[in-house]
C-alpha positions in Angstrom: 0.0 0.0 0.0 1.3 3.5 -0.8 0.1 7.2 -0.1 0.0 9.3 -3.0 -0.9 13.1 -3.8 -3.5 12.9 -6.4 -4.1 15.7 -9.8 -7.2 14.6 -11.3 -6.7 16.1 -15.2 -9.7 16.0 -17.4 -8.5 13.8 -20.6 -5.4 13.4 -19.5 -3.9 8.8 -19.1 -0.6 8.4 -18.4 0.4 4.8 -19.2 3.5 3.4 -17.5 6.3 4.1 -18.3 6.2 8.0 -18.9 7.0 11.0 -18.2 4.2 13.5 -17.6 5.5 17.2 -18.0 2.8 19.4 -16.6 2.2 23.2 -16.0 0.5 23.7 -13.1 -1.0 27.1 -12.0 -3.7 26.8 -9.3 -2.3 27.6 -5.9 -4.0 24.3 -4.1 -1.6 22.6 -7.0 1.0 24.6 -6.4 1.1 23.6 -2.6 0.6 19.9 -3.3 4.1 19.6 -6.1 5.9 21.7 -3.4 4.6 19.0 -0.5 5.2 16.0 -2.3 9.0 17.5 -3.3 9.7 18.8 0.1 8.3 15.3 2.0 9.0 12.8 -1.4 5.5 12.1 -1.5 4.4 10.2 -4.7 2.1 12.1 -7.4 -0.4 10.3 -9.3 -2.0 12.0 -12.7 -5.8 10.9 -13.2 -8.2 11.2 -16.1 -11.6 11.9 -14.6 -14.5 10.6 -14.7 -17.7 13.7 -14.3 -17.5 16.9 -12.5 -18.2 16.2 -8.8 -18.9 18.6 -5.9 -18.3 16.7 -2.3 -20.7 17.0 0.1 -18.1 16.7 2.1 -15.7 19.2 1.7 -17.4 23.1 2.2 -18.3 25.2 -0.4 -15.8 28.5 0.7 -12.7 25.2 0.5 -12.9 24.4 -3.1 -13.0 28.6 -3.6 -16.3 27.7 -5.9 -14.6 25.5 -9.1 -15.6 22.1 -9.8 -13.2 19.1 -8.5 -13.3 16.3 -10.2 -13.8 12.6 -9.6 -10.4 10.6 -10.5 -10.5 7.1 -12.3 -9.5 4.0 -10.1 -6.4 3.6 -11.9 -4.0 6.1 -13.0 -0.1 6.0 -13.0 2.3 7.8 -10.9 5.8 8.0 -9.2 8.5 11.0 -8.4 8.1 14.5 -9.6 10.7 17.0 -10.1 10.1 21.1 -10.1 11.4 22.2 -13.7 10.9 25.6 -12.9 8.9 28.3 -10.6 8.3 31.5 -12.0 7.4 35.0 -10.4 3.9 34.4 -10.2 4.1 31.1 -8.6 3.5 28.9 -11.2 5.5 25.7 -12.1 6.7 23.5 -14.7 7.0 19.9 -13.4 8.1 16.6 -14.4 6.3 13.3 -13.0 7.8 9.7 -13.3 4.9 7.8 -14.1 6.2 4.7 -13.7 3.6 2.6 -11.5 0.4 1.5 -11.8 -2.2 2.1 -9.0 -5.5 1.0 -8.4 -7.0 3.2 -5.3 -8.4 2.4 -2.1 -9.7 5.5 -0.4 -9.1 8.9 -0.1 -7.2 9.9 3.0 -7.5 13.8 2.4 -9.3 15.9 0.1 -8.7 19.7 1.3 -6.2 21.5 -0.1 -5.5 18.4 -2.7 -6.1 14.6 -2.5 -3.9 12.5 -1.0 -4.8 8.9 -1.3 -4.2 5.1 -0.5 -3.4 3.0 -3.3 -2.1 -0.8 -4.1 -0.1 -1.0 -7.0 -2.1 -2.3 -10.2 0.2 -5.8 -11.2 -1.0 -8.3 -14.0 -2.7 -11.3 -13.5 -0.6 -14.2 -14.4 -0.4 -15.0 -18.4 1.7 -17.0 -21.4 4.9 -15.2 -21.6 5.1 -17.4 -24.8 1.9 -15.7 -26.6 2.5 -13.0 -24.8 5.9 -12.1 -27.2 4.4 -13.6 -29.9 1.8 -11.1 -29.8 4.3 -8.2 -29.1 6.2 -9.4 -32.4 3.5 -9.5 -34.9 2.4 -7.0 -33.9 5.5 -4.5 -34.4 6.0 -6.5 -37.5 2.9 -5.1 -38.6 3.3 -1.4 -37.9 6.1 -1.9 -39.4 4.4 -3.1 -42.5 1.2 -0.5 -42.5 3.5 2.3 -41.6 5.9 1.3 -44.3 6.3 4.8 -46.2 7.3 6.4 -42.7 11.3 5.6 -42.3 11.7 7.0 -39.0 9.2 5.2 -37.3 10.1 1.5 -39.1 13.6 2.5 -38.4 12.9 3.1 -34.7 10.2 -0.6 -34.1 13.6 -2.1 -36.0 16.0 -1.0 -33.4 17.2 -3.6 -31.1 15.6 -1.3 -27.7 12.4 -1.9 -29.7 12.8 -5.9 -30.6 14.5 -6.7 -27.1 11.7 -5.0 -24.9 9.8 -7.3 -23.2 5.7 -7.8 -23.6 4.3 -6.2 -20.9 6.2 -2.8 -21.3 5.7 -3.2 -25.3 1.9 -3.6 -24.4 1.9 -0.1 -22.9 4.6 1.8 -24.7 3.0 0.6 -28.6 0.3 3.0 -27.7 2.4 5.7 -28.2 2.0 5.2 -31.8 -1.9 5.6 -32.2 -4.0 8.3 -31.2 -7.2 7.2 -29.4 -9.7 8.9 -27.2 -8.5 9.1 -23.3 -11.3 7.2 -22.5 -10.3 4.0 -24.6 -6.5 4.9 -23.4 -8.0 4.4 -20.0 -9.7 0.9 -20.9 -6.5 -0.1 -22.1 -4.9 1.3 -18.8 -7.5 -1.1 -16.4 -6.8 -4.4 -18.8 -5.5 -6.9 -16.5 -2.7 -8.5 -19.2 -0.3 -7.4 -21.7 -1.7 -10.1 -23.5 -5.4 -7.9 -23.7 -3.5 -4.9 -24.0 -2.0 -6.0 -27.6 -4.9 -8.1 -28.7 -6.7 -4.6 -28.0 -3.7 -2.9 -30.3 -4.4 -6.0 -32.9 -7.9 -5.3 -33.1 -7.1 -1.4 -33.9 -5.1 -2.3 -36.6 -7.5 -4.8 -38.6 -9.6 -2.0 -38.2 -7.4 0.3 -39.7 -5.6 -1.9 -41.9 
């Protein structure tokens, strides 16, 4: 179990193994990247599901804008202060490497801190598990055959070593889907589900 500072984002999935540069400009914001530096407290970035007002926290506390009610799972790690400027605002860097499925919110006013498990697959075939990972660079490989850079880069031996389960997030960088099927693919329990979903996007496509 781990304690996280939560930023619920509006759109915005983070699969594992990224880095999440953000700008951030509210002051409760503001307060929660300088807490988590100054006590290396985990961030988590969220895509959301509605607009939610709490009955629970008062009116006057969220200074009268909408919060926002966080997915279950949502990546996270270390973040870094890029830079602070005059006015208070910040460029930051988060490390979201980890999965987390959350339990419960432990605080909500200024910012959401929260208790999470970290989000690990369910056992699967290693074996159909890479053979999946293969076709399916071979393919992009094939479809995307006019585009050099991107053949060259699926052809590199980072690309053909990587191992299924970090293929089965990091090939999404390739196609541009809604945040809300980004975030089905986040929940999937397998890499196996994660490229069969990836496989399926392609026939469609293909």
């Amino acid at each position: 179990m781990s304690v996280l500072a939560l930023f619920p984002i509006p759109g915005q999935v983070i699969l594992p193994n990224s880095l999440c540069p953000l700008h951030v400009f509210e002051p409760r914001y503001r307060k929660m990247i300088s807490d988590c530096v100054a006590n290396d407290i985990p961030l988590a970035v969220s895509h959301t599901k509605r607009p939610l007002k709490s009955s629970r926290v008062p009116e006057s506390a969220l200074a009268n804008q909408n919060t926002f009610e966080p997915c279950s799972v949502f990546t996270g790690g270390k973040v870094q202060i890029l830079q602070t400027f005059e006015d208070g605002r910040m460029t930051v860097m988060v490390d979201c490497s980890t999965r987390y499925r959350l339990l419960d919110v432990q605080q909500e006013i200024p910012y959401r801190l929260v208790r999470c498990e970290e989000l690990k697959d369910e056992a699967f075939d290693f074996v159909e598990a890479d053979g999946l990972k293969a076709r399916l660079i071979a393919r992009l490989c094939e479809l995307f055959d006019s585009e050099l850079q991107l053949r060259e880069v699926l052809r590199t031996p980072e690309w053909q070593e990587k191992n299924a389960v970090d293929a089965s997030f990091d090939l999404y960088q390739f196609f541009q889907l809604e945040p809300d099927y980004l975030q089905y693919a986040l929940e999937l329990p397998t890499p196996i589900q994660r490229l069969q979903l990836l496989d399926d996007i392609l026939d469609r496509i293909s």
